[in-house]
C-alpha positions in Angstrom: 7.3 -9.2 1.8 6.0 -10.8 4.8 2.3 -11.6 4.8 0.2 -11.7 7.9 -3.4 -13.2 8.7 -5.0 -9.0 8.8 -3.4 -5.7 6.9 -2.2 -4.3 10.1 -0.1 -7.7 10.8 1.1 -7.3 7.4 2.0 -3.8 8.0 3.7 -4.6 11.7 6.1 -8.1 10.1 7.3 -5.6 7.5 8.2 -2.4 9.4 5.4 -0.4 7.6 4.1 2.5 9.5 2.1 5.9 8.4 3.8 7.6 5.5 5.8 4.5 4.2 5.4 4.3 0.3 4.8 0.9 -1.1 4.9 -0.2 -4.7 3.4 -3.2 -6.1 2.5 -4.3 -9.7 -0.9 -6.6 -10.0 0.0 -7.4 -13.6 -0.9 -3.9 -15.2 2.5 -1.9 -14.5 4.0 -0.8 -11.1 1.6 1.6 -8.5 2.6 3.2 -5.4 0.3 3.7 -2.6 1.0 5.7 0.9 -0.3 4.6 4.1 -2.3 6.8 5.4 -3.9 5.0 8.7 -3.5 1.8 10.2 -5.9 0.3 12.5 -6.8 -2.9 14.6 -7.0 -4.5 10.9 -7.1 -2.8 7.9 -5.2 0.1 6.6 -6.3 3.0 4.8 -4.0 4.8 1.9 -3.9 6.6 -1.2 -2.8 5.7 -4.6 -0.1 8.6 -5.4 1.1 7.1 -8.6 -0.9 5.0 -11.3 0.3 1.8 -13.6 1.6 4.2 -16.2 4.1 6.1 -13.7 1.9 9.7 -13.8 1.5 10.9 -10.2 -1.9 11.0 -8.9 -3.2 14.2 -8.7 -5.8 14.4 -5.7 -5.3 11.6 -4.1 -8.3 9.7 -2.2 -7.6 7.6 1.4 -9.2 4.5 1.0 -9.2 0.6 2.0 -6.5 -1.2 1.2 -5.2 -5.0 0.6 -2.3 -5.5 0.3 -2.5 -9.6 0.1 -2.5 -9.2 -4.2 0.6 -7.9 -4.8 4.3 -8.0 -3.5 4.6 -4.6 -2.5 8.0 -2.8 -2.0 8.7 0.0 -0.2 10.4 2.3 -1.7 
C-alpha cells in the first residue's frame, strides 16, 4: 500500500475509488471497510465485515484512516 500525506492522496496512489473494498487487520483479526465518499481529504466508509469475519449488518458511513493498517483491496 502506498501512503500519502491526506486519505484522499492515499486513496488516489492506490487506485481506490467509491465502492472499492479494503481489508486491513490492526492486530485484532482482518476487517473490510467500503468506501463510500471521498473528498478534498478524508474519506468516508462503512465497516461491512468485523475482526471475527461476520458481515455487518447495517452498516454506518463514517470517517476513516486509513494510515493504521495496510489495507488490501480485495
Amino acid at each position: 500500500m502506498k501512503r500519502g500525506e491526506t486519505e484522499t492522496e492515499t486513496c488516489r496512489l492506490n487506485g481506490w475509488s467509491v465502492g472499492t473494498v479494503l481489508v486491513g487487520d490492526e492486530g485484532f483479526g482482518p476487517e473490510a471497510i467500503v468506501i463510500t465518499a471521498i473528498g478534498e481529504k478524508s474519506i468516508l466508509a462503512k465497516k461491512v465485515r468485523d475482526n471475527t469475519g461476520c458481515a455487518v449488518e447495517n452498516p454506518e458511513e463514517s470517517l476513516w484512516t486509513l494510515k493504521y493498517r495496510d489495507w488490501v483491496r480485495v
